[in-house]
FIKOLZA-1660 file (N, C-alpha, C; in steps of 0.1 Angstrom, whole numbers, plus 5000, padded with zeros to 4 digits):
% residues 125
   i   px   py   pz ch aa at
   1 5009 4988 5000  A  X  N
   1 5000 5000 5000  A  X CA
   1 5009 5012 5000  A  X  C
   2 5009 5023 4993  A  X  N
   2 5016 5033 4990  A  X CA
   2 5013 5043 5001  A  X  C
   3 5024 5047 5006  A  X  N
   3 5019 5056 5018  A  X CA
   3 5008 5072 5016  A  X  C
   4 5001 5074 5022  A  X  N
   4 4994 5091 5015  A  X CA
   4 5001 5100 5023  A  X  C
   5 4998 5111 5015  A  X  N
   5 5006 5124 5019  A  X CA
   5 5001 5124 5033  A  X  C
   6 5006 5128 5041  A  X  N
   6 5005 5133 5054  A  X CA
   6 5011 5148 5060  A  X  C
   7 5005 5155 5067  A  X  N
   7 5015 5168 5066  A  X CA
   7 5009 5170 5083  A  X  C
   8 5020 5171 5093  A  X  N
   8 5015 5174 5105  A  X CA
   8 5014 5190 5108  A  X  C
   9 5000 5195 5116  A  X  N
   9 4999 5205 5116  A  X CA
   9 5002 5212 5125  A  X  C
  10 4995 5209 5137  A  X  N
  10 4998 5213 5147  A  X CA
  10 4998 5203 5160  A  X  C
  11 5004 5204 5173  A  X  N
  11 5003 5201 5185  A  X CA
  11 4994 5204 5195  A  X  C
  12 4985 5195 5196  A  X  N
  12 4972 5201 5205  A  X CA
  12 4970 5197 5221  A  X  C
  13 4968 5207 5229  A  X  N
  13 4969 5205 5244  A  X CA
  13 4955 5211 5246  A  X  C
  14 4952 5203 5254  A  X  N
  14 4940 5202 5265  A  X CA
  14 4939 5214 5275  A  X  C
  15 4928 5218 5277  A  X  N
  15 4933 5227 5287  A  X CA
  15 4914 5235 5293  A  X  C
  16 4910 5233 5306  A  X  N
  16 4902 5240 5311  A  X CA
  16 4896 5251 5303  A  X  C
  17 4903 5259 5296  A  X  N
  17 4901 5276 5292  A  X CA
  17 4914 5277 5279  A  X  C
  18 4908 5269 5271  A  X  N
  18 4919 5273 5256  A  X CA
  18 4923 5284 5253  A  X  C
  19 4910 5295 5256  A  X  N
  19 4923 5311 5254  A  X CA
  19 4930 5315 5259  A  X  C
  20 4927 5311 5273  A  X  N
  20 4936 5312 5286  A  X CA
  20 4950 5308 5281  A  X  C
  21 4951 5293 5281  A  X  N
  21 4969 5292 5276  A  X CA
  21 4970 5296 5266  A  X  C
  22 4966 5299 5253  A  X  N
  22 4968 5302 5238  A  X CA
  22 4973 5314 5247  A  X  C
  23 4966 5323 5252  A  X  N
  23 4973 5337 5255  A  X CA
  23 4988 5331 5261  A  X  C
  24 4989 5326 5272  A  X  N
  24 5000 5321 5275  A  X CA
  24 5009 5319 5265  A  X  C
  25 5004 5310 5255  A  X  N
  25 5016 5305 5248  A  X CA
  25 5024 5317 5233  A  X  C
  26 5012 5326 5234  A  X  N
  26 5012 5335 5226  A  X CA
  26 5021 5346 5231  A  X  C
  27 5022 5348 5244  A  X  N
  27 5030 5357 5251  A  X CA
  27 5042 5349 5249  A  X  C
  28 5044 5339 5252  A  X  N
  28 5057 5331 5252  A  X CA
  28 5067 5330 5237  A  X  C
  29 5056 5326 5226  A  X  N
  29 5062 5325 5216  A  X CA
  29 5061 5336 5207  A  X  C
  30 5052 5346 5211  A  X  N
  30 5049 5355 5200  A  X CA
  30 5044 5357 5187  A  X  C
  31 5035 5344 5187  A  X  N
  31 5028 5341 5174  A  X CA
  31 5013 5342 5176  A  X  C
  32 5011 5345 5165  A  X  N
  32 4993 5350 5163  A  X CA
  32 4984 5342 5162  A  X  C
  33 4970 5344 5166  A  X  N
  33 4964 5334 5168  A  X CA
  33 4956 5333 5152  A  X  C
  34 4954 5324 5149  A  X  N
  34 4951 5318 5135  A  X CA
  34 4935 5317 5138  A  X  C
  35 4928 5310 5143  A  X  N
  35 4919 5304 5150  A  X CA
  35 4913 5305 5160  A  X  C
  36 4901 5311 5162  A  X  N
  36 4899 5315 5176  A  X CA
  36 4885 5314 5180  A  X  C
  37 4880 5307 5188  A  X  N
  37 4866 5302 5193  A  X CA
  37 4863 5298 5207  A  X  C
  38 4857 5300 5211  A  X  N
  38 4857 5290 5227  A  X CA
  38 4864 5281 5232  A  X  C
  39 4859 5272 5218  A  X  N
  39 4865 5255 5224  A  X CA
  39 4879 5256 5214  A  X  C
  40 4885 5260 5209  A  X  N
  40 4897 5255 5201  A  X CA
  40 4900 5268 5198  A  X  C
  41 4917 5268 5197  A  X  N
  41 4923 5283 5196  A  X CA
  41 4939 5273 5190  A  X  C
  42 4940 5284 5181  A  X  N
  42 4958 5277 5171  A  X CA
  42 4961 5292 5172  A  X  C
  43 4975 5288 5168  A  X  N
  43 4982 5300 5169  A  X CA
  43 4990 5294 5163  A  X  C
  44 4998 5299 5153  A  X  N
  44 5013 5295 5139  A  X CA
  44 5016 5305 5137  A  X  C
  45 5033 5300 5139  A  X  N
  45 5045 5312 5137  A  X CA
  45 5044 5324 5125  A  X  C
  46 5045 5333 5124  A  X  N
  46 5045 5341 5109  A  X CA
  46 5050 5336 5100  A  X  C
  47 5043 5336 5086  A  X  N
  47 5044 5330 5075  A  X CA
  47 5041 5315 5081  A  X  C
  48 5035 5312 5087  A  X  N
  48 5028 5299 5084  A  X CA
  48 5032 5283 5088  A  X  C
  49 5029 5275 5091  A  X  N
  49 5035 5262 5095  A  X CA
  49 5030 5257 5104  A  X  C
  50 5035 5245 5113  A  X  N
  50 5035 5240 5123  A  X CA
  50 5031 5253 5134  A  X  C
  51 5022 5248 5143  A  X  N
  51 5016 5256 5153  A  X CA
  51 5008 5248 5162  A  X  C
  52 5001 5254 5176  A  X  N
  52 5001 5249 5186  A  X CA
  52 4988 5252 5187  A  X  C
  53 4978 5240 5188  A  X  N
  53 4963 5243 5191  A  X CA
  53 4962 5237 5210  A  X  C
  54 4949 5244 5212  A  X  N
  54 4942 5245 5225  A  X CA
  54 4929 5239 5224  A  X  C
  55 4925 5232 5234  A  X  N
  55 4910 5223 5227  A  X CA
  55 4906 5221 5240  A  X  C
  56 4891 5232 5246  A  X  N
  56 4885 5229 5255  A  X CA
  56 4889 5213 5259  A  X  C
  57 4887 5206 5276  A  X  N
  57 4885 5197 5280  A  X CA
  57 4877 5202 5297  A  X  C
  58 4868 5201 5296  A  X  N
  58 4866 5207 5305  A  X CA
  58 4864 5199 5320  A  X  C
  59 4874 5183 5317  A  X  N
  59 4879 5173 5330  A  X CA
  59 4891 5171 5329  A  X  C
  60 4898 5183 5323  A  X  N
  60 4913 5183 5325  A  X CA
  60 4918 5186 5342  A  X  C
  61 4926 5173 5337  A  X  N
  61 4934 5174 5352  A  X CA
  61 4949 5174 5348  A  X  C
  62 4956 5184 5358  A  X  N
  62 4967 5191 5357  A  X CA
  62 4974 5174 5358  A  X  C
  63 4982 5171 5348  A  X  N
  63 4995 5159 5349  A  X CA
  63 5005 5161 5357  A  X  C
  64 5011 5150 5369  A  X  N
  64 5021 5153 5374  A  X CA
  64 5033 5153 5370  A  X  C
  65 5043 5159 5373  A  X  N
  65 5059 5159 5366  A  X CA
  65 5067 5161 5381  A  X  C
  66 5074 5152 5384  A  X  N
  66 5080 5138 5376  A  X CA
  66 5069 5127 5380  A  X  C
  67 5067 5118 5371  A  X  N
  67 5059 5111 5369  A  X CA
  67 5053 5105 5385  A  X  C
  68 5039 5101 5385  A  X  N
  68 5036 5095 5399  A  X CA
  68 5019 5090 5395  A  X  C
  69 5023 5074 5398  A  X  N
  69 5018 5064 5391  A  X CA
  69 5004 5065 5402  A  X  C
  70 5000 5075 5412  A  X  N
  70 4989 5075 5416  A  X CA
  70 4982 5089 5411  A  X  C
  71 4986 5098 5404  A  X  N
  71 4981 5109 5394  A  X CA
  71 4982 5110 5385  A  X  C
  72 4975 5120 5376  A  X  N
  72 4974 5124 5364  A  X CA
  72 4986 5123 5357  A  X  C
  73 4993 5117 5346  A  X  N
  73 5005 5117 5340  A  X CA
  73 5003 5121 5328  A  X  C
  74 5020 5132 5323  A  X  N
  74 5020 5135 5311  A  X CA
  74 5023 5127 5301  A  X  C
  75 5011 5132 5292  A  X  N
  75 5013 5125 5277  A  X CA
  75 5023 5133 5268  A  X  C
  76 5028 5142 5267  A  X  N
  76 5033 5150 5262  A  X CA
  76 5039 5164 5267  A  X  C
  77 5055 5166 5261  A  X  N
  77 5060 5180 5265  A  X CA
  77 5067 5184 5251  A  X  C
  78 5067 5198 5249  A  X  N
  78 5074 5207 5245  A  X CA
  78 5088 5210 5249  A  X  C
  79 5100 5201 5238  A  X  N
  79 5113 5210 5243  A  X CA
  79 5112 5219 5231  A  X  C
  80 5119 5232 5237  A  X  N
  80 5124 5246 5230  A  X CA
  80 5137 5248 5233  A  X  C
  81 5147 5252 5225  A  X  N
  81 5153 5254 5223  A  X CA
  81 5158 5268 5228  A  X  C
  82 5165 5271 5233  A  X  N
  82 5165 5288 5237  A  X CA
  82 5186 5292 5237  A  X  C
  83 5185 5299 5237  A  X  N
  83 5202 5306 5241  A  X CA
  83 5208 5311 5254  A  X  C
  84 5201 5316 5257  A  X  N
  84 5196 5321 5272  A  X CA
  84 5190 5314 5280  A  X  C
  85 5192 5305 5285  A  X  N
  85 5185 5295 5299  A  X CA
  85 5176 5306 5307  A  X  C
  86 5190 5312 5313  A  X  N
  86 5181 5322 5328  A  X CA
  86 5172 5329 5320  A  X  C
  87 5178 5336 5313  A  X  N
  87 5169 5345 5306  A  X CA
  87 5155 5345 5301  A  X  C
  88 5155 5329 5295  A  X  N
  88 5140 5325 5288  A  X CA
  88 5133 5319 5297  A  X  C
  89 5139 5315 5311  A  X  N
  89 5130 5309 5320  A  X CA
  89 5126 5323 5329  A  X  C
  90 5133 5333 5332  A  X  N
  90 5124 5349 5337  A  X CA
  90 5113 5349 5333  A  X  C
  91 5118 5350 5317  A  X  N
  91 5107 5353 5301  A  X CA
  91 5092 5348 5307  A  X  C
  92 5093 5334 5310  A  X  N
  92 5084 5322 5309  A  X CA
  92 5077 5322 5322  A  X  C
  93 5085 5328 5332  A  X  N
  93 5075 5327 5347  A  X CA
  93 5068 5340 5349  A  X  C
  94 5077 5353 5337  A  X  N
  94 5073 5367 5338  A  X CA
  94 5058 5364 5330  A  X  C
  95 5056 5358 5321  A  X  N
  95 5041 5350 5315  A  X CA
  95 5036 5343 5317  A  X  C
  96 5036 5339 5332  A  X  N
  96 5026 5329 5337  A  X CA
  96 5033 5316 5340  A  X  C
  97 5045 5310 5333  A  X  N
  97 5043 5295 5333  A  X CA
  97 5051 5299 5354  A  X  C
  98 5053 5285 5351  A  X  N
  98 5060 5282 5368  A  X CA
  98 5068 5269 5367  A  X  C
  99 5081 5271 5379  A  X  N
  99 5090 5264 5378  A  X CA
  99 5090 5252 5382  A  X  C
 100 5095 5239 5376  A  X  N
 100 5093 5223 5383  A  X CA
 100 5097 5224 5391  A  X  C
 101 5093 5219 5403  A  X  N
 101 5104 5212 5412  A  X CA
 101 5114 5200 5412  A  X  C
 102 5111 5197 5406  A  X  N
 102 5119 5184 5402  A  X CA
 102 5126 5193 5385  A  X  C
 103 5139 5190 5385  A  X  N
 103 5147 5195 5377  A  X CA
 103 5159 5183 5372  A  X  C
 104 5155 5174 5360  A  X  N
 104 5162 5161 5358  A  X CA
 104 5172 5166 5352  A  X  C
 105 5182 5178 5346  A  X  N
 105 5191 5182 5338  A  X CA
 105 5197 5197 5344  A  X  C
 106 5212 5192 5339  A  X  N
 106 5220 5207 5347  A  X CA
 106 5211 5216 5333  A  X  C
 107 5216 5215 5321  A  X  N
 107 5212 5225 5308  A  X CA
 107 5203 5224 5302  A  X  C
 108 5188 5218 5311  A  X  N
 108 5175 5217 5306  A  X CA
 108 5167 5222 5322  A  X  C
 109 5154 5233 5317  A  X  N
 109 5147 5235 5327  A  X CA
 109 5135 5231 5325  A  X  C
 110 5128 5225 5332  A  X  N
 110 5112 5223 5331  A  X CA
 110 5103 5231 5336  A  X  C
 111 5097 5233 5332  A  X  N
 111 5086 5248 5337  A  X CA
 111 5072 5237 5334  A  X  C
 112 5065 5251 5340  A  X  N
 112 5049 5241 5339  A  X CA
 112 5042 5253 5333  A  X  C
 113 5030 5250 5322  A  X  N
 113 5021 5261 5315  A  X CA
 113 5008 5264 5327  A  X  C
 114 5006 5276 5321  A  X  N
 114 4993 5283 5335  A  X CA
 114 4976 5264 5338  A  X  C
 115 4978 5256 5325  A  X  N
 115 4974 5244 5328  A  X CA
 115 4976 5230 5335  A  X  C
 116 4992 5235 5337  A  X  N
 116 5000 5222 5343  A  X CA
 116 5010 5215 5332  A  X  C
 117 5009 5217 5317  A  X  N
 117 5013 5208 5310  A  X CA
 117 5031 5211 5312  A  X  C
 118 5041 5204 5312  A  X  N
 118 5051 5206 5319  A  X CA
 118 5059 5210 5295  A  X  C
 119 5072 5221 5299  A  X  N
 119 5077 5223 5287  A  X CA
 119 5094 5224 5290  A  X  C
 120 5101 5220 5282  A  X  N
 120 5114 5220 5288  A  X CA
 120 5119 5231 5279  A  X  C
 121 5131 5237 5283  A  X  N
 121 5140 5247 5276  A  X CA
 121 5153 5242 5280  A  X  C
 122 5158 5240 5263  A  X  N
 122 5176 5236 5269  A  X CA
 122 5185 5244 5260  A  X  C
 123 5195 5242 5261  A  X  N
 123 5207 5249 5257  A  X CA
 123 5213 5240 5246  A  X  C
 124 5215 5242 5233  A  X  N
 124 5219 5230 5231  A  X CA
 124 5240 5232 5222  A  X  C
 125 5243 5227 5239  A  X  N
 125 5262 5229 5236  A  X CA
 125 5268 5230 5225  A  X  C
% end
């Protein structure tokens, strides 16, 4: 069977209040929102591509990080890439996100979004 085109669009996260993080993530990344409704909110970089949708869940439960087999666990994180460690983790708490407690890497930080979903930022040597 010959494979069909496939083109991935975006990465979608769950979240209580879709505009709520879309703003979050919009302050963080600085990309506009494409899409915008109650239940579902995208946002893609300028000029177009890969982007990050938001999709009411309204029994979202915040996932724990580092993992803990009697709560809610993450299905997914966002590493970013940054130059500035300190700098983009200010950036990121100055916009809402908040810092993990649990920290598995000297040159990677994990932060958590205003919904809990946990995002890393590393350095890359």
């Amino acid at each position: 069977m010959e494979r069909p085109a496939l083109t991935l669009s975006a990465t979608v996260l769950d979240a209580p209040d879709p505009r709520a993080l879309a703003a979050f993530y919009q302050r963080l990344f600085g990309w506009p929102v494409v899409e915008d409704d109650p239940t579902w909110v995208t946002l893609r970089p300028p000029g177009g591509g890969y982007g990050l949708s938001f999709q009411l869940e309204e029994h979202h439960v915040r996932p724990s990080w580092p993992a803990d087999p009697q709560r809610q666990q993450m299905q997914l994180h966002l590493d970013i890439e940054v130059e500035d460690l300190d700098g983009a983790v200010a950036y990121a708490l100055d916009a809402g996100a908040s810092l993990a407690e649990f920290q598995p890497q000297e040159h990677v930080r994990v932060l958590l979004d205003p919904a809990g979903h946990p995002f890393c930022f590393f350095v890359n040597p």
